[in-house]
VODOBA-78856 format. One record per residue: x, y, z negated of N, C-alpha, C in turn. Coordinates in steps of 0.2 Angstrom, whole numbers, plus 5000, padded with zeros to 4 digits. Last residue first. Layout:
<nodes>
XYZXYZXYZ ...
</nodes>
This chain:
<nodes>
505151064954504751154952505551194955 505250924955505450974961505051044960 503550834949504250834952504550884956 502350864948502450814947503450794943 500950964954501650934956502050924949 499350894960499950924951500450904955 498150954970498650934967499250934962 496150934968496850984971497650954967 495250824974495350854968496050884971 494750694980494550764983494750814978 495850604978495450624984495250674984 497050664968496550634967496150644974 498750674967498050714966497450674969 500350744963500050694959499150714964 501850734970501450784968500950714967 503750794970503050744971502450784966 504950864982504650864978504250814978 506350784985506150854986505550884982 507650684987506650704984506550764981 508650654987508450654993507450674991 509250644975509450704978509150704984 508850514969508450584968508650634972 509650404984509250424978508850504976 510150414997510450464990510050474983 509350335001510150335001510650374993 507850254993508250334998508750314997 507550154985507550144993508150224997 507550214972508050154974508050134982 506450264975506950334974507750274974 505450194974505550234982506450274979 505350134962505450084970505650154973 505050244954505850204953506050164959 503850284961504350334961505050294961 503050174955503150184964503650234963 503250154939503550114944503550134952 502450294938503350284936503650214940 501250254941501750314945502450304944 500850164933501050134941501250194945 500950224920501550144923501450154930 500150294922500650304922501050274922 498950194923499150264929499650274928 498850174912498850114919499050154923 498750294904499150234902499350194909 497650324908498050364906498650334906 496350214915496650234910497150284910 495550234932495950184925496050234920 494550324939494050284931494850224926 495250354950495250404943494850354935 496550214953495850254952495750304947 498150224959497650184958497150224958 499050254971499450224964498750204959 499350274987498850254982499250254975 500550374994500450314995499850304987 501250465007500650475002500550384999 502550595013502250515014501550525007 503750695024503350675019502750605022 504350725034504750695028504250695023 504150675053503950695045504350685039 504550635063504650695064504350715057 504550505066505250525068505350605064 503350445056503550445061504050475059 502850395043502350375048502650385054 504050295032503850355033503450355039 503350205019503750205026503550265030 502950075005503550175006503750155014 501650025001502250005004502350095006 500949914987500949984989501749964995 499949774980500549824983500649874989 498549734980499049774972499849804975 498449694988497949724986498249774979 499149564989499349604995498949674991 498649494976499349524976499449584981 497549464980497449494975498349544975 497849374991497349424994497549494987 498649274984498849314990498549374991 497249224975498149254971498449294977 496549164988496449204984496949274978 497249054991497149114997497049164991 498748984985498149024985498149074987 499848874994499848934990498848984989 500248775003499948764994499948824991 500248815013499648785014499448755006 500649005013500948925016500148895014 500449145023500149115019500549035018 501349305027501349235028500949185024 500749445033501049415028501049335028 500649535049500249475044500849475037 500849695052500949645053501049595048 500549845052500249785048500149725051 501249945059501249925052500749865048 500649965073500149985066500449985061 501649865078501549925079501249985075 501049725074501649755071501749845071 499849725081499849745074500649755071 500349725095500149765091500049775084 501349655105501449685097501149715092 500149485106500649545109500749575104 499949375101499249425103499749505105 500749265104499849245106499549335107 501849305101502049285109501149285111 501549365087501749415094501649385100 501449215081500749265084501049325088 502249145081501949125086501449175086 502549145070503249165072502949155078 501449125060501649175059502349195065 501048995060500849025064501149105063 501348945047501448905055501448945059 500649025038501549035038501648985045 499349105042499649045040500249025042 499049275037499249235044499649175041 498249425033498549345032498749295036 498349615035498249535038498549495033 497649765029497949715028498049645030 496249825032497049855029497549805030 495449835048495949795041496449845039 495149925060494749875054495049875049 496349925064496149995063495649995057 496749795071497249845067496949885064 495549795081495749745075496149765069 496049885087495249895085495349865079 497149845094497249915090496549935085 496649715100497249715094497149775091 495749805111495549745104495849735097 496949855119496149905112495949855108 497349755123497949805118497349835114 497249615130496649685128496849705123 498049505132497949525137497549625136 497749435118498349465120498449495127 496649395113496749485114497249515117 496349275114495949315118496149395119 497049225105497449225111497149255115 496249245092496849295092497149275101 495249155095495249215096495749265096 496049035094495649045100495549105101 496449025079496949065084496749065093 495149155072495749075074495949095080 495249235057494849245066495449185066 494049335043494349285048494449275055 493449395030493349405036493949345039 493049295015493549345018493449355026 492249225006491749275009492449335012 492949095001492849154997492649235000 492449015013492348995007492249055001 493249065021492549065023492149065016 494449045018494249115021493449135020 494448915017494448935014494549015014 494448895033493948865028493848905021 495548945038494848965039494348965034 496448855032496448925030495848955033 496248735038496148765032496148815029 496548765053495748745050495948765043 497448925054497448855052496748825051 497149115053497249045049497348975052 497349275048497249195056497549155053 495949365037496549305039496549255045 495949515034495749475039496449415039 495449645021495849575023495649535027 495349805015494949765018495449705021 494949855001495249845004495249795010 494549994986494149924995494849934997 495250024975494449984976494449944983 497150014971496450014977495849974975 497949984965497850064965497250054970 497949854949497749864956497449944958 499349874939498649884938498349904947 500549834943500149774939499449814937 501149824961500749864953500549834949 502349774970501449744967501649794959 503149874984503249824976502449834975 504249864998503549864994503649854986 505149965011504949935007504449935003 505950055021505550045018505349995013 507050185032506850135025506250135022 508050225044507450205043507350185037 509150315046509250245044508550245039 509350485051509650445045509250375048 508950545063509450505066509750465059 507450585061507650565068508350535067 507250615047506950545048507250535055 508450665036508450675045508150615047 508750725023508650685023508250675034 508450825011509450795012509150745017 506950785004507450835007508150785009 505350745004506050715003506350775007 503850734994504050765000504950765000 502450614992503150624991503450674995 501150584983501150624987501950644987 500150474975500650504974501050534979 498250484973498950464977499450514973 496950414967497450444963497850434970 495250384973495950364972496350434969 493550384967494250414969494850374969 492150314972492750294967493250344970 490850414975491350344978492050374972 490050544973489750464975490150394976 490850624960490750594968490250524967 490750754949490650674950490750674958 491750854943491450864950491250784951 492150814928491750864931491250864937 492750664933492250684929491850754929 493950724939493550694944492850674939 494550844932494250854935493750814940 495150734920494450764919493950794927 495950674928495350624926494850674924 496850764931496450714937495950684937 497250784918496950834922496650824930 497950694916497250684912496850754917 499150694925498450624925497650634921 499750794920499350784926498950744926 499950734907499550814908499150814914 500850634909500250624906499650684907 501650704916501450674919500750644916 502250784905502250814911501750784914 502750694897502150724895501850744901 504150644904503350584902502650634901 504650724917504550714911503850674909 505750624928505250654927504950674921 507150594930506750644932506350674930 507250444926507650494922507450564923 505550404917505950394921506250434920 504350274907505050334906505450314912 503950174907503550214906503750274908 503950004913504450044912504050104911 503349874903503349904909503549954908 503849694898503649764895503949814903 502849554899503449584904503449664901 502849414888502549464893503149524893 502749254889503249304889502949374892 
</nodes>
């Protein structure tokens, strides 16, 4: 059964957004770069008090992956080591992770390294007490692996989802990947339309709290998108 993706949103206009996109792709064709570009989607929210409203976040998996490098460190289990080892993924056991609980700059090194942690579903309700809050604090606190789940599918899925959280008390704006300039026109635009549908179902007020978005490519200048 294949799963038909949503193209059309009620805000935004389709062409509109087609325009911007091809206008991302040429520009990053003109000016070559020595490294893959991202696409971000760039949000800026109104009606909306990050100091006293009701914090919100959330995820959703893109069906077209918005990141080249991403970097993944799994605490594991013997087996989840192994199998860490086995598909060339960084790693650390749980002798080392008990080593940092005393050394906040280790944990915050470790956090600053990695996009993203894995941590074997045993061990996931025991690592605050082993390496103190830090990674939580970073926002990137492990995801759970079990022991019949693939390591591999896991890494590919964490690598395809994007997550809406504002960075602090005092901003109303956010930035999140949505993919590369070398996808398609097409892939790009499903996975704009689906991050906007997630984040616009997270705000309270929905679209009344979205002030502007903006479309633009690491080095390239920005299409606003939404909120003229």
């Amino acid at each position: 059964r294949t799963m038909t993706l949503p193209r059309k949103m009620s805000k935004i206009n389709s062409d509109a957004l087609d325009a911007a996109i091809e206008e991302i792709k040429k520009y990053s064709e003109e000016k070559k770069r020595n490294f893959l570009e991202t696409v971000e989607l760039q949000i800026s929210l109104k009606n909306y008090d990050p100091a006293k409203d009701k914090r919100f976040s959330g995820a959703i998996e893109l069906p077209s992956c918005p990141r080249k490098t991403f970097a993944i460190c799994v605490i594991g289990n013997e087996k989840h080591l192994g199998e860490a080892k086995e598909i060339g993924v960084d790693f650390k056991s749980v002798d080392e992770v008990k080593k940092m609980k005393k050394n906040k700059k280790m944990v915050k090194k470790l956090a600053k390294k990695y996009d993203a942690f894995l941590a074997s579903s045993t061990l996931i309700k025991k690592l605050p007490r082993m390496m103190g809050p830090g990674l939580s604090k970073a926002g990137k606190f492990p995801t759970g692996l079990s022991n019949s789940e693939n390591m591999q599918t896991k890494i590919n899925e964490l690598k395809s989802t994007i997550k809406f959280a504002l960075k602090s008390k005092k901003t109303m704006c956010m930035g999140v990947p949505v993919g590369q300039v070398n996808m398609s026109t097409e892939d790009l635009h499903v996975n704009v339309v689906m991050s906007v549908n997630k984040l616009v179902s997270l705000l309270k007020k929905n679209w009344q709290n979205v002030k502007r978005l903006y479309l633009k490519s690491t080095m390239g200048p920005s299409h606003r998108i939404y909120g003229f």
